[in-house]
C-alpha positions in Angstrom: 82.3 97.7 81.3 81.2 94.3 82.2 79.5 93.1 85.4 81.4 91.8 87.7 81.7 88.6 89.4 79.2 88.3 91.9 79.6 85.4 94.7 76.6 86.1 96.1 74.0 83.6 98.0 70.5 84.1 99.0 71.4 86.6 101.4 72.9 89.1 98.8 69.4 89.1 97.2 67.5 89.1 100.6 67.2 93.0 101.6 65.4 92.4 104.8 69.1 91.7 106.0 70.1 94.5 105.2 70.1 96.0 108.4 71.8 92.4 110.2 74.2 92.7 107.8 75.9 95.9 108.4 75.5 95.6 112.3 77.9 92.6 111.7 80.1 94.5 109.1 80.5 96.8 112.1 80.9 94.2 114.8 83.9 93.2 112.7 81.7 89.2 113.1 80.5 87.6 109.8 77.7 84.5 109.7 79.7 81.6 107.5 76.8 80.3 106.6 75.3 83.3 105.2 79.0 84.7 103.9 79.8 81.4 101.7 82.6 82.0 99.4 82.8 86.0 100.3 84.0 84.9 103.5 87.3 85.0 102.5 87.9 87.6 100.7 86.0 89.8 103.6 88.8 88.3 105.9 91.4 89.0 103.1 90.0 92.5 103.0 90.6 92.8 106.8 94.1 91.8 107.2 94.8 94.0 104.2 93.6 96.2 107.1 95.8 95.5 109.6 98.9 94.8 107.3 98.9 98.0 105.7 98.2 99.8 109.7 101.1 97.8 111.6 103.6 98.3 108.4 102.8 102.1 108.1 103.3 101.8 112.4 106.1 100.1 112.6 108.2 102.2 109.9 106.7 105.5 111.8 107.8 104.0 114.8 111.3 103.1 113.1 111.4 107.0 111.9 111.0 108.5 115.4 113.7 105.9 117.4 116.2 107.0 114.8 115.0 111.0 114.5 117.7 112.2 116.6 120.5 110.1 114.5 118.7 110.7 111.1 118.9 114.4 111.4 122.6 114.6 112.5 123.9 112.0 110.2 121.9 111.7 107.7 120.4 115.9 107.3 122.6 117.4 108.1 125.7 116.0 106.1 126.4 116.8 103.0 124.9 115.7 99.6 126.3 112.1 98.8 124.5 109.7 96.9 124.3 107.4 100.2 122.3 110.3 101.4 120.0 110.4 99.0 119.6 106.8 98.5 119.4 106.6 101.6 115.9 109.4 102.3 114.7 107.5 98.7 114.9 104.2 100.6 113.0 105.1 103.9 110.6 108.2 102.7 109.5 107.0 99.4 109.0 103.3 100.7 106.6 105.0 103.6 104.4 107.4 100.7 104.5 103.9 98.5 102.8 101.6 101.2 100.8 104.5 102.3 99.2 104.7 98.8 98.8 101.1 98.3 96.6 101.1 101.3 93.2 102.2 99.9 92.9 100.7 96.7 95.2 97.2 97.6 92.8 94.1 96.7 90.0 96.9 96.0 90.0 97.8 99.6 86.5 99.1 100.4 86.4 100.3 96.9 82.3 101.6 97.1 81.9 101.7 93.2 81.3 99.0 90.9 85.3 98.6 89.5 86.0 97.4 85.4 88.5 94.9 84.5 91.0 97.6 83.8 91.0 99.0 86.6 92.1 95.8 88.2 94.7 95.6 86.1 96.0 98.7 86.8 95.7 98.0 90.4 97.7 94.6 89.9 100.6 96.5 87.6 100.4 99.1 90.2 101.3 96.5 92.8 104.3 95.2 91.2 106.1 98.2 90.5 105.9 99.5 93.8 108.4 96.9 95.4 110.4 97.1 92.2 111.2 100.9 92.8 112.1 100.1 96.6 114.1 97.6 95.8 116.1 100.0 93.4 117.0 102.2 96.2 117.9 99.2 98.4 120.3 97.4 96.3 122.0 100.7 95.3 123.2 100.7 99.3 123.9 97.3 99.3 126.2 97.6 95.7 128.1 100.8 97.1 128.6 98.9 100.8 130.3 95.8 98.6 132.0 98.5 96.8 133.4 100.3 99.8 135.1 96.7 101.2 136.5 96.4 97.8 138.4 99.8 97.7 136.3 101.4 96.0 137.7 99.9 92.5 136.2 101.4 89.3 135.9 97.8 87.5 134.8 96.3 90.3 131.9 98.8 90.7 131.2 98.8 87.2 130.7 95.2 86.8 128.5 94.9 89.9 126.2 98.0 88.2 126.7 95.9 84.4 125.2 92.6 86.6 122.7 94.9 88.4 121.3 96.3 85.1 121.2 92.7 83.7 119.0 91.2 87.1 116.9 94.6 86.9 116.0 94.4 83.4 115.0 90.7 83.8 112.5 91.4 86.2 111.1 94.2 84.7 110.9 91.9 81.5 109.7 89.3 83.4 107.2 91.5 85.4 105.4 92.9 82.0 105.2 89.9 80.6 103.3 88.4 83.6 101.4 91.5 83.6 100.6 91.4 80.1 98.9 87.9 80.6 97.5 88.3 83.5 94.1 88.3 83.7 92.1 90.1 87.0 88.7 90.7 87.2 86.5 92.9 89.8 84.4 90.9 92.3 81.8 91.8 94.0 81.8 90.4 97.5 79.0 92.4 99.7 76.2 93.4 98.1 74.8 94.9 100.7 77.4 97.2 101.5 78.2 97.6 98.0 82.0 96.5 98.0 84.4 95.2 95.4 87.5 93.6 95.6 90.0 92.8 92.4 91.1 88.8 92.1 93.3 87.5 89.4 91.2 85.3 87.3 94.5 83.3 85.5 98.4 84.0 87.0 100.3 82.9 84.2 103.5 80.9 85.0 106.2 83.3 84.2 105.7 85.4 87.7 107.2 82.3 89.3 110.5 83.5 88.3 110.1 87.3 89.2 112.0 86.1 92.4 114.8 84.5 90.9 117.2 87.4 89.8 116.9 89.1 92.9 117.8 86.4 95.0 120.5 86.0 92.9 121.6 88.9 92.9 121.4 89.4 96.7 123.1 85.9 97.4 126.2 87.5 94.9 126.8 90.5 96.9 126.5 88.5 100.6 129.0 86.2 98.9 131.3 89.3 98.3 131.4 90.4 101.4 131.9 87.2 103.0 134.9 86.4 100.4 136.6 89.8 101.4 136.0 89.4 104.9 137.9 85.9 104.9 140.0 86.8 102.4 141.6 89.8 104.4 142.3 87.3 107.3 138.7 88.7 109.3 139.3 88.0 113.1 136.3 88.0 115.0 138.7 88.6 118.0 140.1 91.8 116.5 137.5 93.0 113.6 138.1 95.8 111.6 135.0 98.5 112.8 133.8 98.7 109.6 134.0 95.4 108.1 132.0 93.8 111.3 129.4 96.2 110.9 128.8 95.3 107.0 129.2 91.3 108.0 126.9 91.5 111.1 124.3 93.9 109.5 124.8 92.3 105.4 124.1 88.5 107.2 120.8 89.9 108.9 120.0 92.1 106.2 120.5 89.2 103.7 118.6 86.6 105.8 115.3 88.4 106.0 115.2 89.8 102.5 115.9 86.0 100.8 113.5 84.4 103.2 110.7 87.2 102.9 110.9 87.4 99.2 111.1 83.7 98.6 108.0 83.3 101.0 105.9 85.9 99.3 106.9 84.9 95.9 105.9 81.3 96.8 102.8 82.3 98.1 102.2 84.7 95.1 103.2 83.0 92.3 101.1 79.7 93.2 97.9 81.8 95.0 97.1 79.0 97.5 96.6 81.9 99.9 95.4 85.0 99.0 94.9 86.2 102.9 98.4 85.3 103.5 99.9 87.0 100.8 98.1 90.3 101.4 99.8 90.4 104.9 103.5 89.7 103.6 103.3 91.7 100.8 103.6 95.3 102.5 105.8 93.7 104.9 108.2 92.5 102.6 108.5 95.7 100.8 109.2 97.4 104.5 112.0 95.3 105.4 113.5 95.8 102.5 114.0 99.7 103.2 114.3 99.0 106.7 117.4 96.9 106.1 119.2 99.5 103.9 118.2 102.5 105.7 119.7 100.5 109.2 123.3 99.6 107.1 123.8 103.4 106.1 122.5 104.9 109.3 124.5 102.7 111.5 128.1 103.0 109.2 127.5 106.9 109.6 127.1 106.6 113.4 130.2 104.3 113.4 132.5 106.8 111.4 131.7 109.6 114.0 133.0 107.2 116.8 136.7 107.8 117.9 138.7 105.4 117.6 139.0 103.0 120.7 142.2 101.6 122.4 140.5 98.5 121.2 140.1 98.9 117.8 144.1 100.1 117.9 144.8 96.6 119.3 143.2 95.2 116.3 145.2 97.6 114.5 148.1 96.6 115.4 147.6 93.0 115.8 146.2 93.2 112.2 150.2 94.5 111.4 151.9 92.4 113.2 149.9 89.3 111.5 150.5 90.3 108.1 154.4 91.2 108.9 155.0 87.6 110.2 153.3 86.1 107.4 155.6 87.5 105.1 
């Protein structure tokens, strides 16, 4: 095992500031003309920090606001592959994000890490939203299916082009990870703490991103096609069709824009600090957004049906009959 990058200035070889050192460790306040170059990856290291706290908080928080709905819609109906995609989508995403915590960037890793490790770290770090993202577009591909009535070629081209944009990425993904080289720095010597940095990103990650927007941008242009294509009246909408417009548009929005952001930001490394915080965050939306769709469809079906939703019923009949 080699040594490992030390960006380190006199103060890393001074040990009567020691003691100074650690008291501003502690007061969360670093000297930048002591830190040097370490400054930023000790302020990368922090809002690792706070990324991985408000993420793991905020899908908590999502958890127990929904409890109540989760356990009678979700636990208590019987087993359906929505179910289960669903509970892979919400719980798995939480354990995921919750692992990456500790070791993500070599958070306070206290022990002098090799260059494989790193690069197990880095490999570790791009599965993880890979195997979110599985679950997620599996509830977006049966939603498009539903509006489609449920039609077997249908459904099995959507899986044939799913396979294809999932086995890109994965090709695309080792291929990056095969060339990628990340090496263990050591950024406090003092305190003894190492951090993992990627030494060379090669040029192939830039187009991890590309299938799955893609892919995303084919199934919003489904359901937009079906919706006008049925005649959609925003004045009379069909329950369920408005619920998979209005929650597919905002679900669609935020995963394009959060993955093209953080691909952007990863694939060209101007900002390491940045990238750390949208990382986690993008990997929570995503199971946010399909979690919401399958939770909110299932509170819908359970709804009688409103003298309101008969009108659009029936003006729905009455449109199509004087077409014809």
């Amino acid at each position: 095992m080699g040594d490992p990058i030390r960006l380190v200035t006199a103060l890393g070889r001074d040990r009567h500031n020691r003691t100074s050192v650690k008291q501003q460790w502690h007061a969360g306040v670093w000297n930048c003309d002591y830190m040097g170059p370490r400054r930023g990856l000790l302020i990368a290291n922090r809002n690792n920090f706070y990324s991985i706290v408000s993420v793991l908080t905020w899908l908590i928080w999502d958890i127990v606001i929904t409890l109540e709905d989760e356990i009678k819609y979700i636990w208590q109906s019987p087993p359906t592959l929505p179910k289960y995609l669903y509970l892979y989508a919400r719980y798995i995403t939480l354990f995921a994000i919750a692992a990456m915590g500790p070791p993500w960037n070599g958070w306070l890793n206290g022990s002098q890490s090799s260059s494989t490790y790193c690069h197990q770290l880095c490999v570790f770090q791009n599965v993880v939203p890979i195997i979110v993202v599985l679950g997620v577009d599996l509830i977006f591909i049966l939603r498009v299916h539903a509006i489609y009535g449920r039609n077997r070629t249908g459904l099995i081209t959507l899986l044939s082009l799913y396979f294809l944009q999932f086995a890109s990425q994965v090709v695309v993904t080792s291929l990056g990870e095969d060339m990628i080289k990340v090496d263990p720095v050591l950024i406090s010597p003092q305190l003894d703490y190492y951090t993992c940095l990627p030494r060379a990103v090669p040029h192939v990650f830039r187009a991890c991103w590309i299938p799955v927007i893609a892919f995303q941008t084919l199934l919003f242009g489904m359901t937009l096609y079906k919706s006008l294509r049925t005649g959609f009246d925003w004045k009379f909408p069909s329950r369920y069709l408005f619920v998979m417009v209005r929650d597919g548009t905002w679900a669609y929005a935020v995963l394009v824009g959060m993955s093209i952001i953080c691909n952007l930001v990863w694939s060209s490394k101007t900002d390491v600090a940045s990238l750390i915080v949208l990382y986690p965050w993008n990997i929570a939306i995503m199971s946010f957004a399909g979690t919401r769709l399958t939770l909110n469809l299932r509170k819908l079906n359970s709804r009688p049906v409103t003298s309101h939703e008969v009108s659009a019923i029936v003006h729905s009949a009455l449109t199509k009959d004087t077409s014809r």
